[in-house]
C-alpha positions as CSV (number, residue, x, y, z in Angstrom):
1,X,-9.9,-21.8,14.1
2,X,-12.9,-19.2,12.8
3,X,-11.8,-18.2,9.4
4,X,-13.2,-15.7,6.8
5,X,-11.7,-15.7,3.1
6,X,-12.4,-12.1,1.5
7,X,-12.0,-12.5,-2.0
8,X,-12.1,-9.5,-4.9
9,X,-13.3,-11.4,-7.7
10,X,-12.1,-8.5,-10.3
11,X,-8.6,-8.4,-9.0
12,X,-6.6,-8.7,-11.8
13,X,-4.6,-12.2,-11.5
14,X,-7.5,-14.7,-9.6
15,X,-9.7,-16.6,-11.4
16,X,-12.4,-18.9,-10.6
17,X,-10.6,-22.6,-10.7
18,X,-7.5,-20.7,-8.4
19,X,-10.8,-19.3,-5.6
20,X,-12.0,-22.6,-5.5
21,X,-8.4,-24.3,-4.7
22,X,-8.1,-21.8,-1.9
23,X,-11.9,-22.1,-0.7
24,X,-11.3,-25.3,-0.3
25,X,-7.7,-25.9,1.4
26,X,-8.5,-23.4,3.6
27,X,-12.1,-25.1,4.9
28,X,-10.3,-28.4,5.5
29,X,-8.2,-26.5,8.6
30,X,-10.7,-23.8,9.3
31,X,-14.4,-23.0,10.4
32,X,-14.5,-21.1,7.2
33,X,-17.4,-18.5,6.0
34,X,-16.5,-16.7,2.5
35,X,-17.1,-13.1,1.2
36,X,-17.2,-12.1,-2.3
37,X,-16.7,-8.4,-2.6
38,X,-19.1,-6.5,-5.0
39,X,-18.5,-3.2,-4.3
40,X,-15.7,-0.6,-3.0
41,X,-16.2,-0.5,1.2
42,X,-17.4,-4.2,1.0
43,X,-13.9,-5.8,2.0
44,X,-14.3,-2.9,5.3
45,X,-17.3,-4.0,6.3
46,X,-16.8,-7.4,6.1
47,X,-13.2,-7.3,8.2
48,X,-14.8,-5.1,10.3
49,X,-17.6,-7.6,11.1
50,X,-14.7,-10.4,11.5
51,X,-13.2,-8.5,14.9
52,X,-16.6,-7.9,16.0
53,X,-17.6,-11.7,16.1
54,X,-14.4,-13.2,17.1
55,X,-13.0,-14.7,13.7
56,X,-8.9,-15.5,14.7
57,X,-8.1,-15.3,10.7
58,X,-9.0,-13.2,8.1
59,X,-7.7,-14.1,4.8
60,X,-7.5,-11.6,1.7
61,X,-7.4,-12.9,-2.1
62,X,-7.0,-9.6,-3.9
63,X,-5.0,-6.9,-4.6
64,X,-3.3,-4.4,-2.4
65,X,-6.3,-1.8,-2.9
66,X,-8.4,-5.1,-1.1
67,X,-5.8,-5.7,1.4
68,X,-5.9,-2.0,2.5
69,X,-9.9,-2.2,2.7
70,X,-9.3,-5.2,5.1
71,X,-7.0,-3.8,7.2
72,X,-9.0,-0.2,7.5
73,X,-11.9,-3.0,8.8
74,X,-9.6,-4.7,11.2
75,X,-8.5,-1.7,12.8
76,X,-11.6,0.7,12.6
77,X,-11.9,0.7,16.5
78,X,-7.4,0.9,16.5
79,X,-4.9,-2.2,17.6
80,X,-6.3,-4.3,20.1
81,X,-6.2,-8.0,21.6
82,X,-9.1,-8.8,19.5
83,X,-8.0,-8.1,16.2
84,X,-8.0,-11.3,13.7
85,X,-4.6,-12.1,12.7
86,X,-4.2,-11.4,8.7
87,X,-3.3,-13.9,6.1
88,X,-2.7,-12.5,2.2
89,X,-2.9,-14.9,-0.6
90,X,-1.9,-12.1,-3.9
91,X,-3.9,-11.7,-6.8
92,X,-3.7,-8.0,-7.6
93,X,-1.1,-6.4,-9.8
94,X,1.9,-5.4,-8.0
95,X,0.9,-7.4,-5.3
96,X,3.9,-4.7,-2.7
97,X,2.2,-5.8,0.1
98,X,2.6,-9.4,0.0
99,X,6.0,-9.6,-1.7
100,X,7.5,-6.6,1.3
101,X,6.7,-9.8,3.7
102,X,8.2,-12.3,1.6
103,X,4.9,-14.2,0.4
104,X,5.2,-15.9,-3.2
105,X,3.5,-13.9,-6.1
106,X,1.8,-17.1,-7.2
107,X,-1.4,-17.8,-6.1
108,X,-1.4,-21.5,-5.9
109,X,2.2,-21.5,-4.1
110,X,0.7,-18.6,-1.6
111,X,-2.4,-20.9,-0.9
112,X,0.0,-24.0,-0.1
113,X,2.6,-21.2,1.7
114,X,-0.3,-20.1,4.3
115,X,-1.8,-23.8,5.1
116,X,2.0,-24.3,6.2
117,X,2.1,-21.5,8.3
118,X,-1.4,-21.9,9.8
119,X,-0.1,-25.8,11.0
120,X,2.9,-24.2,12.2
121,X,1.7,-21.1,13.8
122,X,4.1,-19.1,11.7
123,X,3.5,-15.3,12.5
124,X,4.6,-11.6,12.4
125,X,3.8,-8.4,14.2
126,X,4.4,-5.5,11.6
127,X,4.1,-1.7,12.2
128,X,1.5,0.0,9.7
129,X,1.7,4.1,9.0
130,X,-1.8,6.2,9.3
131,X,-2.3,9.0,7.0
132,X,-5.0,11.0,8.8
133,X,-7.8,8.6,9.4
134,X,-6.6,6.0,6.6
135,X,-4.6,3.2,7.7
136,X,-1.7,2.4,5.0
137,X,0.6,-1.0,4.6
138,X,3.5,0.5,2.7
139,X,3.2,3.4,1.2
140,X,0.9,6.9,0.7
141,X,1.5,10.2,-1.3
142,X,0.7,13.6,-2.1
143,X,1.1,15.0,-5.4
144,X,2.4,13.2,-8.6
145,X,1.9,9.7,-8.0
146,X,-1.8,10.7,-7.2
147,X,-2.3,12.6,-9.6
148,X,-0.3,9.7,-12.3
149,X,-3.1,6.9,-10.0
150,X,-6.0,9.0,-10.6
151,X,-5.3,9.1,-14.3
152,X,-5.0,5.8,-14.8
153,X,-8.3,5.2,-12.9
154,X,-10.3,7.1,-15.1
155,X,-8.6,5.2,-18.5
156,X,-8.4,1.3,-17.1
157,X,-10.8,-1.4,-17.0
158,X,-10.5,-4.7,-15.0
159,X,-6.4,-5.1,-15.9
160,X,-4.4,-1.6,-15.1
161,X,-1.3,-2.7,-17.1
162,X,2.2,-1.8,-16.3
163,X,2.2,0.1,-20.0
164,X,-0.6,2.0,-18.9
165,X,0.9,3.2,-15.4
166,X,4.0,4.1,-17.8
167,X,1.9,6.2,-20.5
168,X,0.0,7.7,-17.4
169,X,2.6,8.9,-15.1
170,X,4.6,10.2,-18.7
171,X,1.3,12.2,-19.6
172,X,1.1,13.9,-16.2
173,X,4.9,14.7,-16.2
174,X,4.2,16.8,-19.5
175,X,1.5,18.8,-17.7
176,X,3.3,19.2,-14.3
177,X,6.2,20.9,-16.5
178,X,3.7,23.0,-18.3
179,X,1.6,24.3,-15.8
180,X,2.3,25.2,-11.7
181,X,0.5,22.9,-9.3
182,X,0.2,23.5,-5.3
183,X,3.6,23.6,-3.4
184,X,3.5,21.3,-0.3
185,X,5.1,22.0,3.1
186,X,6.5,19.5,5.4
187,X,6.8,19.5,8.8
188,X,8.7,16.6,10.9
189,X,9.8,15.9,14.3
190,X,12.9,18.1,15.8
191,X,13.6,20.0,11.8
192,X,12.4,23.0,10.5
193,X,9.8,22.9,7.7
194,X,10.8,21.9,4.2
195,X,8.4,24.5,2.0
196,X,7.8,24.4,-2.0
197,X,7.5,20.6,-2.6
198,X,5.9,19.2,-5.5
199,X,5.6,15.6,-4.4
200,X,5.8,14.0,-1.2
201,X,6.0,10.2,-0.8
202,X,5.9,8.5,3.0
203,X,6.9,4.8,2.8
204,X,6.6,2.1,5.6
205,X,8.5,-0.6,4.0
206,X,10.2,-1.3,0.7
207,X,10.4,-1.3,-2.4
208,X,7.3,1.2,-3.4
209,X,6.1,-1.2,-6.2
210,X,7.3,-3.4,-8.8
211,X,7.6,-3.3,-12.8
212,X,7.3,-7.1,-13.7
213,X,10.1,-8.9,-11.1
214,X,11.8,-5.2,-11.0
215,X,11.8,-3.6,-7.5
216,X,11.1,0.4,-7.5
217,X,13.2,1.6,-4.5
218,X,12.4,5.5,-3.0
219,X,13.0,5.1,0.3
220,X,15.8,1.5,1.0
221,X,15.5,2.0,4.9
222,X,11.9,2.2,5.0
223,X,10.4,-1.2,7.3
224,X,7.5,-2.7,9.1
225,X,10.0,-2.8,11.9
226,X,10.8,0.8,12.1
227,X,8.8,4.4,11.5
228,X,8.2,6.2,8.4
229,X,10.4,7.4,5.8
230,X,9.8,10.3,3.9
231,X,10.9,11.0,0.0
232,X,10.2,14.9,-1.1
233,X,11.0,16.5,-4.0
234,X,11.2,20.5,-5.1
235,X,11.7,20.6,-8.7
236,X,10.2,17.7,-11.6
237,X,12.6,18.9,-14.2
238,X,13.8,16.9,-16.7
239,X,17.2,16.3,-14.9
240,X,15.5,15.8,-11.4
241,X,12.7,13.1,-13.0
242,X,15.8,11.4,-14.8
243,X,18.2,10.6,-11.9
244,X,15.0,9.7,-10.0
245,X,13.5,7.0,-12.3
246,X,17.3,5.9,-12.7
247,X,18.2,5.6,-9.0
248,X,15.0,4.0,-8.1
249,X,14.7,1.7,-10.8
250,X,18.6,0.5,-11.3
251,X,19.8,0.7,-7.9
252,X,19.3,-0.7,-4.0
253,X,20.0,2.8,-2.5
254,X,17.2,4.9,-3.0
255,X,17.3,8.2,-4.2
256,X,19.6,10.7,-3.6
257,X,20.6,14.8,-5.0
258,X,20.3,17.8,-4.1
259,X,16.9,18.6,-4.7
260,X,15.2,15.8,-3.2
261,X,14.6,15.5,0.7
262,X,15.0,11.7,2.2
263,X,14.6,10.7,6.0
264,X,14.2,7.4,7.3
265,X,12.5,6.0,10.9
266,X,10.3,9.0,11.6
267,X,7.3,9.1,14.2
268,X,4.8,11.6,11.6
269,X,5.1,13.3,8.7
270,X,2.7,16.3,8.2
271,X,2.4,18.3,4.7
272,X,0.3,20.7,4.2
273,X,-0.7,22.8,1.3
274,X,-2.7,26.3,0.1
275,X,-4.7,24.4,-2.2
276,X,-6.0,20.2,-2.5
277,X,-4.0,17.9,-3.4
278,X,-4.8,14.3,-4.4
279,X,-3.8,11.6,-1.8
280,X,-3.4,8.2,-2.4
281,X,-2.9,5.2,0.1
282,X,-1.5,2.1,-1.2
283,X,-1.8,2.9,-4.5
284,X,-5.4,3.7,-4.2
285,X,-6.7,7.4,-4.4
286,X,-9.0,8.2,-1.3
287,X,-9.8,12.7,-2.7
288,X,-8.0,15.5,-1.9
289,X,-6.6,17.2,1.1
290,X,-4.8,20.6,2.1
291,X,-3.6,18.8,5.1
292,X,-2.4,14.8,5.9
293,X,-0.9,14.1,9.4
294,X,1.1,10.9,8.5
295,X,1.8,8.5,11.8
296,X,4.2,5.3,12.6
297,X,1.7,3.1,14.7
298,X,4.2,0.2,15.8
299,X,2.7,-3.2,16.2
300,X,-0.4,-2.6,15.0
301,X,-1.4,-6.2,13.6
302,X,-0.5,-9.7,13.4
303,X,0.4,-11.1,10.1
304,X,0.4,-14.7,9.2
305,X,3.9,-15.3,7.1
């Protein structure tokens, strides 16, 4: 089997000793070439390059910011017959991508999980969600949780701790209650638009993330085998962000109230707004938009497991 091992050398949990365990497993089963990432786009173009000369595997050792480059490669030209299947061996942070398909979290237990699966042939087709021409893996939002990711990019260095996504998202609560920020409309198929939203979250699987071994839970019904599901909220009051941060972090049923729109299994999604709004797609920001078409693309890629 052609093999290539994209690696992001700065994600936060590989190291050297743990990239040269994996190099080398993998290039006793595999015709294996290896790229080191140096530079945001680098894990595109390599995947990219992958489908293009008819690698069968493509194997990410990063984060879920990598894992999104490498899939954004793989499908550049949209699902196809000749796209490589994926493999993910974790070494980011949250590592949501990974954990959603049932992968372990450790490294060295992920490298000795995928050789299995390689001997055995031991594979999954998952749906992925498109928010305009960005492919996402699990999740993508407008508002708050951009505007909390684009904070803590300007303040972290190689390790984006879970204190600093904490202090980050608390700082930019204060100044969404102080001041008024762009109301977002949403639009979905066979409902009337939902106007005045101040964040809008579009899931394809769950949880969203994790604090430490804690799952945070928006939207419970979102899954690779299903469409989109869509978490909205009209007010960030102190009440509101309460009963959210309770619900999602203490219980397995999402988040529910009056103020908060939640529909599961849904073909698109498209918000809209008067002004930009910061986007991100799994949990990286990609700018700002006045206008995201979210899409359910079923089946879009093969997934080693």
């Amino acid at each position: 089997m052609r093999a290539l091992l994209i690696v992001n050398p700065k994600a936060t949990s590989t190291s050297r000793g743990g990239r040269d365990v994996l190099r080398h497993a993998l290039a006793s089963d595999t015709k294996l070439e290896v790229v080191e990432t140096s530079h945001r786009g680098h894990a595109t173009a390599a995947a990219e390059y992958a489908r293009g000369n008819g690698t069968e595997l493509v194997v990410v050792h990063g984060g879920d910011g990598t894992v999104n480059e490498v899939v954004n490669g793989l499908l550049s030209a949209g699902p196809g017959p000749d796209v490589p299947m994926l493999a993910v061996v974790p070494g980011g942070q949250a590592n949501v991508f990974a954990r959603a398909l049932g992968l372990p979290s450790d490294p060295i237990e992920a490298t000795a999980h995928l050789l299995t699966s390689i001997e055995e042939g031991s594979r999954r087709r998952i749906g992925l969600g498109r928010a305009g021409e960005r492919w996402f893996t699990f999740n993508a939002g407008l508002g708050y949780d951009a505007d909390v990711i684009a904070r803590v990019e300007q303040r972290r260095s190689k390790r984006a701790s879970q204190l600093l996504y904490l202090q980050s998202g608390f700082a930019n609560y204060l100044r969404e209650s102080l001041g008024g920020r762009a109301s977002l409309e949403v639009r979905m198929p066979g409902s009337e638009p939902v106007r005045d939203q101040r964040l809008v979250f579009v899931s394809n699987t769950d949880p969203w993330t994790y604090l430490g071994p804690r799952p945070v839970r928006l939207n419970p019904g979102a899954s690779f085998d299903t469409g989109l599901a869509v978490f909205a909220t009209s007010r960030l009051g102190p009440i509101d962000i309460t009963r959210t941060v309770t619900q999602a972090f203490l219980t397995n049923n999402g988040v529910a109230g009056r103020n908060f729109l939640r529909t599961d299994d849904v073909d698109w999604v498209r918000v809209s707004s008067r002004t930009p709004v910061r986007l991100q797609v799994d949990g990286d920001l990609v700018g700002e938009r006045t206008e995201v078409r979210f899409e359910s693309v079923p089946d879009a890629l093969t997934v080693a497991v």
